[in-house]
Every structure is written in structure tokens, then in C-alpha cells.
N, C-alpha and C positions, 0 to 999 in steps of 0.2 A: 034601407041599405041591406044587402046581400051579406053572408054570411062571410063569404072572400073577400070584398069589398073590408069588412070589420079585421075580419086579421089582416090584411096588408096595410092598414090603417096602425095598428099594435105593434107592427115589426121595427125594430128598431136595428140603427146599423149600427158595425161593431166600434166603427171609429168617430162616433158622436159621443161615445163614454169618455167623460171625464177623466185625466190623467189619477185625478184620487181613487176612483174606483178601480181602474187596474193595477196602484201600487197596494188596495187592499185585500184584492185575487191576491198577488203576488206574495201577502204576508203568508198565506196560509200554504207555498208551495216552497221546492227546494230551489236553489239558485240552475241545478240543472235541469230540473223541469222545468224552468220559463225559458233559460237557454234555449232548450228545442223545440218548445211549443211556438215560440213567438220570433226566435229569429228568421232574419232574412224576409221580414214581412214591408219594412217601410223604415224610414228615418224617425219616424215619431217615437215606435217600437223599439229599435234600437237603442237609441237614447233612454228609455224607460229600465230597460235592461241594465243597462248602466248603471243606474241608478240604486238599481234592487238587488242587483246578482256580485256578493259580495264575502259568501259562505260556502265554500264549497268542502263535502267530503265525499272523495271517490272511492271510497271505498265500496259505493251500495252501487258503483257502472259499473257497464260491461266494456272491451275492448272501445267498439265502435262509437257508444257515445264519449268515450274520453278521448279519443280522434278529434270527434267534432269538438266537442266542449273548446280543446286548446286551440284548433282551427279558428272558429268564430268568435271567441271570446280576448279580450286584453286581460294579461296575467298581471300588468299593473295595476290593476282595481281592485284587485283581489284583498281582502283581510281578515280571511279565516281558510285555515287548509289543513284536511286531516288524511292521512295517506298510512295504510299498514299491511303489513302479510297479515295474514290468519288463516286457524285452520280450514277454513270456506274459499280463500284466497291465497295459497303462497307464493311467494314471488312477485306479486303482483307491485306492492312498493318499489321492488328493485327495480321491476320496469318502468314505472313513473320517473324514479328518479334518473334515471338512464336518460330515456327519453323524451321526458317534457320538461323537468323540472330544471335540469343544467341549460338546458336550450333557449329559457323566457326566463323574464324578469319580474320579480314580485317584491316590487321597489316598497308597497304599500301594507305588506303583508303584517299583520299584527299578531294572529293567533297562529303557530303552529304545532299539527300533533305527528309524529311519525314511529313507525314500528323499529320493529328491532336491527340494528346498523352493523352489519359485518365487512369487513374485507373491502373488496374493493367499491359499494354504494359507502360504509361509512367515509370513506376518504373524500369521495365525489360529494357527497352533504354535506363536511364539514368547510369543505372548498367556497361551496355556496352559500352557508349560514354565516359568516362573517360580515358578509355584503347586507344583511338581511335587519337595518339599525331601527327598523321601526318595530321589530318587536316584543310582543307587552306580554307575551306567555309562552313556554317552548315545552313540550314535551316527549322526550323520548322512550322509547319501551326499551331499549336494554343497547349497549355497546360499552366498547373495552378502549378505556383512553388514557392507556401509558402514552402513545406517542403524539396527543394530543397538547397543544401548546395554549401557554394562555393569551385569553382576549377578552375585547367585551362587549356587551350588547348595552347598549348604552341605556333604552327604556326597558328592560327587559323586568319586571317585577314578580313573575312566576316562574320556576325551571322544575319541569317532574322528571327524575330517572331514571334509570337504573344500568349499575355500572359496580365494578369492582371499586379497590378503594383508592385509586387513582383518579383525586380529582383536582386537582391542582389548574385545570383548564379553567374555571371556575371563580378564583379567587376577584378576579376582578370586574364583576360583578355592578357594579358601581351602583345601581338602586334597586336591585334584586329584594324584593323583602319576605317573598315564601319559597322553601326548596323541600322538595320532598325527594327522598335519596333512597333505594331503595339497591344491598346490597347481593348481591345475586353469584357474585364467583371472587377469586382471589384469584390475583396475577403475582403480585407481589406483597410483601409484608410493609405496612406503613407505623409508624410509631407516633404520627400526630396529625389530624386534619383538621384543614384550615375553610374558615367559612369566612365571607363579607360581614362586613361587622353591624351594614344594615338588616339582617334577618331578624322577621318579627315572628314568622312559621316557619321551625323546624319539624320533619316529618322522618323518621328510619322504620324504614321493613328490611328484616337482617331473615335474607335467606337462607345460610351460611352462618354458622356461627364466627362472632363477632366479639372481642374483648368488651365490654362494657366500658373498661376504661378508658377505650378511646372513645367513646362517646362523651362520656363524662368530660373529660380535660378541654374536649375540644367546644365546649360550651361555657367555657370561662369568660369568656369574652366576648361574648354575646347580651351585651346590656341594654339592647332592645326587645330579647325575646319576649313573646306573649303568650307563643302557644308551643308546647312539646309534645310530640308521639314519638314511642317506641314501639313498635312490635315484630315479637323476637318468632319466628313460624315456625322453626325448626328447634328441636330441643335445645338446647344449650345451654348456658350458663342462669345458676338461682339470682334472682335480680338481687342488685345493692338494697342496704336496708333503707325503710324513709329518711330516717335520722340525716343521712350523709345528702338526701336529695334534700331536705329542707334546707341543710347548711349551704348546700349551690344556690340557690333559689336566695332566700336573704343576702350572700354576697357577691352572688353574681349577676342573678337573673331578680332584680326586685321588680318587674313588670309581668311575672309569669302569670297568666289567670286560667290556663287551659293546660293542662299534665293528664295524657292517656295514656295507655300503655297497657300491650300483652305479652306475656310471658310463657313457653312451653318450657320444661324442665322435668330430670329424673324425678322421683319422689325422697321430699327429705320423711328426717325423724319426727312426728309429734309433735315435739318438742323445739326442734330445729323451726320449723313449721309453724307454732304459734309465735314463736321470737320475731320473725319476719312478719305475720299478719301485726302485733303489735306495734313493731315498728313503723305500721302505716294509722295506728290507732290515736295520735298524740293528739293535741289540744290546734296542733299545727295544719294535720291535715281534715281533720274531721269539722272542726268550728269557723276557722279563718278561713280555710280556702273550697269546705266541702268535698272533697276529693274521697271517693269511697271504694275500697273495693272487694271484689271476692275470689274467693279461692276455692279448685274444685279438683277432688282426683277423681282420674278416669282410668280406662283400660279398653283396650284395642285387642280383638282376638279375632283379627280378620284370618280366615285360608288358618292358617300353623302358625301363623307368626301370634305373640303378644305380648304385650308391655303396656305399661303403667307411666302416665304423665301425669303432672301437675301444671293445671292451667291457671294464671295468677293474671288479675285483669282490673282496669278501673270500672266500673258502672259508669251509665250503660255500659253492656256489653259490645265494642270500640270495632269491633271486626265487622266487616261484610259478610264473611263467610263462617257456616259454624258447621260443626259436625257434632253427631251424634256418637259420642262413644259408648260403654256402657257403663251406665253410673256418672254420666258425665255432665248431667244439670242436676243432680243432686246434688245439694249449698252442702258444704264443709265447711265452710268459715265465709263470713264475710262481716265487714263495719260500719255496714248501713244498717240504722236502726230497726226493729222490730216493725215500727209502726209507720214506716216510711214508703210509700210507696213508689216504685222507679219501674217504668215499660223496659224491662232488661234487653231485652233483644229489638229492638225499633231498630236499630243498625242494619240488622242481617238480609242480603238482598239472597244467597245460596245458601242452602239448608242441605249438607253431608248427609245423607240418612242414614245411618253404619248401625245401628244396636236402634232394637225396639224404645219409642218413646210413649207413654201416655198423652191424654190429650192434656195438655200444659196451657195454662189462663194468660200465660206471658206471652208467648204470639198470637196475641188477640191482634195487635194492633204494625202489625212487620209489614214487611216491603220484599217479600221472597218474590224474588222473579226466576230463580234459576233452582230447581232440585234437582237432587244424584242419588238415585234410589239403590243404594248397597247391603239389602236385604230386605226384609218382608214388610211392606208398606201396605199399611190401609189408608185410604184417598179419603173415606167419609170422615175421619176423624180430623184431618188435614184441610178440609175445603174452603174451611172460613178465614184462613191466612194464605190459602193459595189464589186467591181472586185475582192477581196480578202474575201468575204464573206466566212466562214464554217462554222458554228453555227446559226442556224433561232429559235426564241422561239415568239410562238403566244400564248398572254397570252389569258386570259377569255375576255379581254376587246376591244381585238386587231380584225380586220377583216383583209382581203385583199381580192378580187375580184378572181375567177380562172383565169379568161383573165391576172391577175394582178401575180400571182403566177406563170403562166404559164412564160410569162415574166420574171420573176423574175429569176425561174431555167434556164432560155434557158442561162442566163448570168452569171450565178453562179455557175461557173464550180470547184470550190475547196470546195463546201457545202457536210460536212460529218452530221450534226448533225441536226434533228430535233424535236423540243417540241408544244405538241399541246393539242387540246382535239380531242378524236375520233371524235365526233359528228362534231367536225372543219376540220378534214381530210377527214372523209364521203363528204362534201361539196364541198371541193375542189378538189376531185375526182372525183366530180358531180358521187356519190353511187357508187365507184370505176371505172370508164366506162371511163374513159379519158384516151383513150392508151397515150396521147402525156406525161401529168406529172406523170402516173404511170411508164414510163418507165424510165425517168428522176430519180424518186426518187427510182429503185429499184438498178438506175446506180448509184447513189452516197451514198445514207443513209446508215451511217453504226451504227446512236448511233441514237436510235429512241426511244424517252418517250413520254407517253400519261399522259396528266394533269387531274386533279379532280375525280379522280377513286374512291374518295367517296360517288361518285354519281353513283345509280346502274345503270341509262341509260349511262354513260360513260364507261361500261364495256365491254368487248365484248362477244355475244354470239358465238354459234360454225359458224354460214357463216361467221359471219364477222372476227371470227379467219382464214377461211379460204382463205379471200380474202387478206386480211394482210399478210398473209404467204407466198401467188404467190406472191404479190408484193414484200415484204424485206426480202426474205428468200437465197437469193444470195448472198446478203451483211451485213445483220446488224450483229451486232457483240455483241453490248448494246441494252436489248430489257427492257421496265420498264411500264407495263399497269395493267390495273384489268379484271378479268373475272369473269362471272356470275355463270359459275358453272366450277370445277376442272376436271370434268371427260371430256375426249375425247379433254379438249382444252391445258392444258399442257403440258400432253407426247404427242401432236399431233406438237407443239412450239417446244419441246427439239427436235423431232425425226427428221424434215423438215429443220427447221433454222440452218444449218452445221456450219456457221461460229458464230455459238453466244460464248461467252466466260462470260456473266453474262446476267441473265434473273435476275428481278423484276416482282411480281405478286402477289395483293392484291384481296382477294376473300371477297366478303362484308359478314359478321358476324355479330354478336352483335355489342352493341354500347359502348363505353369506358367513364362510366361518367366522364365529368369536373366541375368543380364550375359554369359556364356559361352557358357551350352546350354540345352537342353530338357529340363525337367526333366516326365516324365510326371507327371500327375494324376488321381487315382479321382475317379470318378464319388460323390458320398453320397450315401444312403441316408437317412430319416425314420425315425423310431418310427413314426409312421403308417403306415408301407409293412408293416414287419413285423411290426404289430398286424393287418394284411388276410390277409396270410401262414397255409399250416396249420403251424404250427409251434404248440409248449410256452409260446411267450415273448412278452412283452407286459410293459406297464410293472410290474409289481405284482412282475415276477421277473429283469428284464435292464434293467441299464444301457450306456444306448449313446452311443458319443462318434462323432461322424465330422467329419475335418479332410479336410486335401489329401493327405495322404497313405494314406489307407485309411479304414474304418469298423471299429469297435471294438465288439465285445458282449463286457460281464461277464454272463454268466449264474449 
């Protein structure tokens, strides 16, 4: 037998595989990559589809396949859907909801996540989510619902939010058992809130200061709880002492087993100071329920500003995000034994780097995927807890070395995202010339924003558009900078950059009075302009927003 003869013998055809083998392709792909890959091939295919295509988050399409997606797909199958603006994407929610999301039905839907709800999309989602009884999780990233009325979701057993403290929409609930409430603005003054009385997880992040005692009261009546957070982000008030939490907890909440809780505040006295750590030292919280925590003063002397906080926290350390103040992991008190050993920071996914730290034993074992380099960073001493890194942001204040960057990428192999100022990237590209981190960052970067583009030297002209270009034009996907003038560097961005799905780009204009200062303002941009343009895009495949403060294409 001939060598042709043997492989045409070995060929096998695509539609002799077994239906299990292609719902086990299918485990390892998104609902919208088998969407496109396999529709419209056959009824066999179709129905498969069906079967498997049941999670969708649009947030990671572009214009055109969320076309197709709603075109070819039944929105009644659906039961999981995650939709948000972001800074890579604004706007983009609103136009889902505009446009697909009122117009189909998602009778089936169980999980939903959505961004933050203003004006007239909050109205149009709220319109829709009543209809919505199958589901079992709801999350929203922020809206204001004074005028919100109440109802219920009948299976609904998770709700995440954030909202002023107007929640009354809420109360009826009927088998709701976790809420995490997350306070963010004040419309009005409330004197009591009210929760389902099935809650087993309650959850507060108080962005805004927030009376303590309405949290307090309004957990009297909660004699299923199991699990409490509080954490206060914003200075505010010194927490209640334990004493009075113990007293809730025996007569109100006798199933509590989980109490977390962070605390920012002015610094007391000493003395004031140790009354409080005591009061969490009793027989009550140390023995019977374990509950340990520590206390730490720091200081902040970023720019001219500075001040002195006290951070007051359970063990672990309960926050995802930490900063580095100065002085600010050195223990001052805490009531975890000497000999006890606790991985303090295992929590923390974003590391603040604000004030010099030594290398510290305690992030041996972290889950930092996101740093914000705010002054002088050494990477070698940092590497062994950054293995999971994907997000770099170097603020105004932040350096790092090239030798130190260089580093940094050789070891940071899952890094998609990076924030900077040009003039900081120019540097660390030493004028773009450094084959070793430009190849690096054309391998990985795919969400790439340029900082302070109010400032017309942070803009780019047309070489430095075009050395930008060789470098992230393979992979960025999110591109968000300023340029100095529109001709020859935008449609030269849309035409080059293949894989972009949102461009951001602030052209400096006039100045937008404030009561204070001058706030720069871009120049906008028409559809018209970039339908004249040689670019790919035109209305049929880019939506474009342009305000005061930049122009926006979803591509």
C-alpha cells in the first residue's frame, strides 16, 4: 500500500464523531465560539448547539458578532448573561440593553450580571427584570432606586449591589438568602433598613460614610444569619466595641459563624486604642468563635498631601485589595496568639504599592493578579507572589527601572493589561529600541491605556503613533490614548490594529470651565468623519459615542 492510499485510509469524517465527543470540544470553548464556529452547518449541529450554548458574557464581542450571536441564536435557552460598560468598553451595556436585550426573551435565564444602571437603560432593565422569575442570582454594579417600587423575584437566592440607601424594592424577597449591598452615594437620609428575614449572608461595603447604627438595628431581626461583613473603605466612623457585637449575636443572631470586617478611621488615643482592641479580646471572641483581629497605623504622604489612618480588620486580612502605606504592615496590636500561625494576606488579588516594602514572608502564598505601582518598585523582590500577575498600572508617581520591567515581564507570563503614561513607556522602551520588552509586550498586551492625556506632551504624534502600532498591533484589542492631531493617526490606528474591538482617543481642544480649574476637553469626532476615512468601519460595524471627554468606537 502506497503512502496516499495509508492516509486516506486514517481520514476520518467530521460527522462520524460521536455527539459526546463534540459536547466535550464544546466544554472547553465559550457559548460564542461554538455559536460561530458551527452554526449554520446542519440540523445535527444545531441542535448540539442548543444543548451547550447556555453562558453567555458579551462583554469579551465585538459589534458584529453580537449581531450575529442574537440573530442565530434563541434568547430562550439562555441561563447565564453578563453585560457591563468598563473602562475598555463604555457604553456598550447601554446598547445591549437598547437593542437586544428589550427586544428577546430570556424566559429561561437564571444568572444575571449587569453594569452600572442610569437614567433612561436603568428604567428600560427594570421594565424587563420583573418578567425575568427564573432567576437564581442578580447582580448589579451600581443604580439609584428612590423611584423603584417593590417586587419579587420569586427563586431569586443571591442579589449583589450597589445603590444609595434606598432599598425598599427589595423587601420582598421571598427566598433571597445572600445580599451583598454595597453603599456608594446618598440621595436621601433613611433612619431604618429593612431586609428579608430569610438572609443567611449579609455582605456591606460603605463607600460613603455610613452611621454604624443603622447597620446595627437593622440586623435584629435576622435570626437566620450566618455570615456578616462589613467593610468601611472610606474613613469614617471608629467601630462599635465587641462587647455590644457579642450582645447582638447571642440575642439576635445565635447562628452567626462567619463575622469579617474592615475598618478605615482617624487615629485614636493609646489608650482609647487599646479599650477597643480589648474589647474584641474576651473569652467570647478569641475561644468560642475564634474571631481574631489586628490593628495597624499607617500614613499616606503621597504629592503634599498626608495623613494618618487606622486600619482595624479581622484575620485574614478580609479585603482583595491592599495598599502599601508607610508603616502600614507593621502589627501594632493584634489578638492572634504569638504562636499561631495565619497566611494574612491569601485574600489580596491588587497590591496598592504606595511607600517602600521589604520582602514580607506573608505573600508567599497570595493571588495578586492586579499591581498599581505608586512609587519605586523593585520586581526581583516581588516575583515569587507575582506568578499570577495580569494587570500592571504605573501611576504618575510610580517608577520601575527597565532592567527592573525587563524582569518583571520575563516572569509575568499571564500579563494582558497595561496602564501608563507615554512619556513612562517611551522610557522603558529606552525610545522604543529595546527588542527584548518590545517583543514581550507585543506578545502579551492586549488592553493597553495611556494616563494623563490632558497633557498635550502625553499625546502621541504621528512616529510615535507609528512605533506604537508595530509594537501592539498584533494583539491589543482595548486601545485608550490622546493624539495631537486626528488626521493620518486614527484611521492609520483603526486600519493597522486588526484585533481592536474599542479604541478611546482624546484630541486636546478647548478647556471645559470648573469652579476651581481647567479641565481639558477633546475635540469630537462625527460618524460622518470616519465613514470619509480609509478605514474597515462605518455604521453597519462601529458604534460611536463622543462626549467631553474623548470619543469612543465599539468596533
Amino acid at each position: 500500500m502506497n503512502t496516499g492510499e495509508e492516509i486516506t485510509n486514517y481520514l476520518t469524517i467530521l460527522e462520524t464523531f460521536p455527539n459526546e465527543l463534540f459536547m466535550e470540544i464544546c466544554s472547553y470553548l465559550t457559548s460564542i465560539d461554538i455559536i460561530i464556529a458551527f452554526s449554520n452547518l446542519n440540523h445535527r449541529f444545531q441542535s448540539l448547539i442548543s444543548q451547550c450554548c447556555e453562558i453567555f458574557d458579551l462583554n469579551s464581542v465585538n459589534k458584529s458578532k453580537c449581531d450575529f450571536i442574537f440573530q442565530i441564536h434563541n434568547t430562550h435557552q439562555w441561563k447565564s448573561l453578563r453585560i457591563s460598560n468598563s473602562d475598555e468598553k463604555p457604553y456598550w451595556m447601554n446598547h445591549i440593553i437598547e437593542n437586544y436585550i428589550f427586544t428577546n426573551n430570556f424566559s429561561q435565564l437564571q444568572f444575571l450580571t449587569v453594569g452600572e444602571l442610569k437614567d433612561k437603560t436603568q428604567t428600560l432593565f427594570f421594565s424587563i427584570l420583573t418578567s425575568l422569575t427564573n432567576l437564581i442570582y442578580l447582580s448589579i454594579e451600581s443604580l439609584c432606586a428612590k423611584e423603584i417600587q417593590s417586587f419579587d423575584l420569586p427563586k431569586l437566592k443571591k442579589l449583589v449591589f450597589s445603590s444609595c440607601l434606598s432599598i425598599d424594592w427589595i423587601q420582598n424577597f421571598s427566598q433571597i438568602e445572600t445580599i451583598e449591598y454595597t453603599i456608594n452615594h446618598f440621595c436621601e437620609n433613611k433612619d431604618h433598613l429593612f431586609w428579608p428575614l430569610t438572609i443567611k449572608h449579609l455582605k456591606f461595603v460603605l463607600m460613603t460614610p455610613v452611621e454604624h447604627s443603622l447597620i446595627y438595628d437593622s440586623l435584629i431581626s435576622l435570626s437566620q444569619l450566618t455570615n456578616l461583613e462589613i467593610y468601611q473603605l472610606q474613613s469614617g466612623q471608629v467601630p462599635m466595641f465587641g462587647n455590644r457585637w457579642e450582645q447582638l449575636i447571642h440575642s439576635s443572631c445565635p447562628l452567626l459563624r462567619i463575622f469579617r470586617f474592615y475598618f478605615l478611621f482617624r487615629p485614636l488615643s493609646l489608650r482609647d486604642l487599646k479599650q477597643l482592641m480589648n474589647s474584641y479580646a474576651t473569652p467570647f471572641f478569641l475561644k468560642e468563635k475564634k474571631w481574631f483581629v489586628n490593628c495597624h497605623l499607617c500614613a499616606s504622604d503621597r504629592g503634599r498631601l498626608y495623613s494618618k489612618q487606622t486600619m482595624f480588620y479581622t484575620l485574614p486580612y478580609p479585603m482583595k485589595t491592599l495598599t502599601t502605606y508607610k508603616n502600614s504592615l507593621k502589627k501594632t496590636m493584634s489578638t492572634l496568639p504569638i504562636d499561631d500561625h495565619v497566611n494574612i494576606y491569601r485574600n489580596v488579588e491588587t497590591l496598592i504599592y504606595g511607600n517602600y516594602l521589604p520582602i514580607n514572608n506573608d505573600f508567599n502564598r497570595t493571588k495578586i493578579n492586579n499591581l498599581v505601582i505608586d512609587t519605586q518598585f523593585e520586581a526581583i523582590h516581588w516575583l515569587h507572589t507575582l506568578t499570577n500577575l495580569q494587570q500592571l498600572h504605573i501611576d504618575s508617581y510610580g517608577y520601575i527601572s527597565i532592567e527592573q520591567f525587563r524582569l518583571l515581564l520575563d516572569n509575568a507570563s499571564r500579563l494582558y493589561s497595561l496602564s501608563l503614561r507615554k512619556s513612562q513607556l517611551i522610557k522603558l522602551t529606552d525610545d522604543w529600541n529595546d527588542f527584548h520588552i518590545c517583543k514581550h509586550l507585543s506578545q502579551k498586551i492586549r488592553v493597553l491605556k495611556f494616563q494623563s492625556y490632558g497633557n498635550t506632551s502625553e499625546c502621541f504624534n504621528e512616529y510615535e503613533i507609528e512605533r506604537m502600532v508595530s509594537i501592539f498591533g498584533n494583539k491589543c484589542e482595548c486601545l485608550s490614548l490622546g493624539v495631537q492631531i486626528k488626521t493620518h493617526t486614527i484611521e492609520h490606528i483603526l486600519s493597522r490594529m486588526l484585533k481592536l474591538s474599542y479604541l478611546f482617543v482624546f484630541i486636546p481642544g478647548n478647556f471645559q470651565s470648573s469652579i476651581k480649574k481647567q479641565l481639558p476637553r477633546s475635540r469630537p469626532l462625527t460618524m460622518e468623519w470616519l465613514e470619509k476615512q480609509q478605514t474597515p468601519f462605518n455604521r453597519s460595524n462601529c458604534i460611536f459615542y463622543g462626549d467631553l471627554y474623548g470619543n469612543h468606537f465599539l468596533l
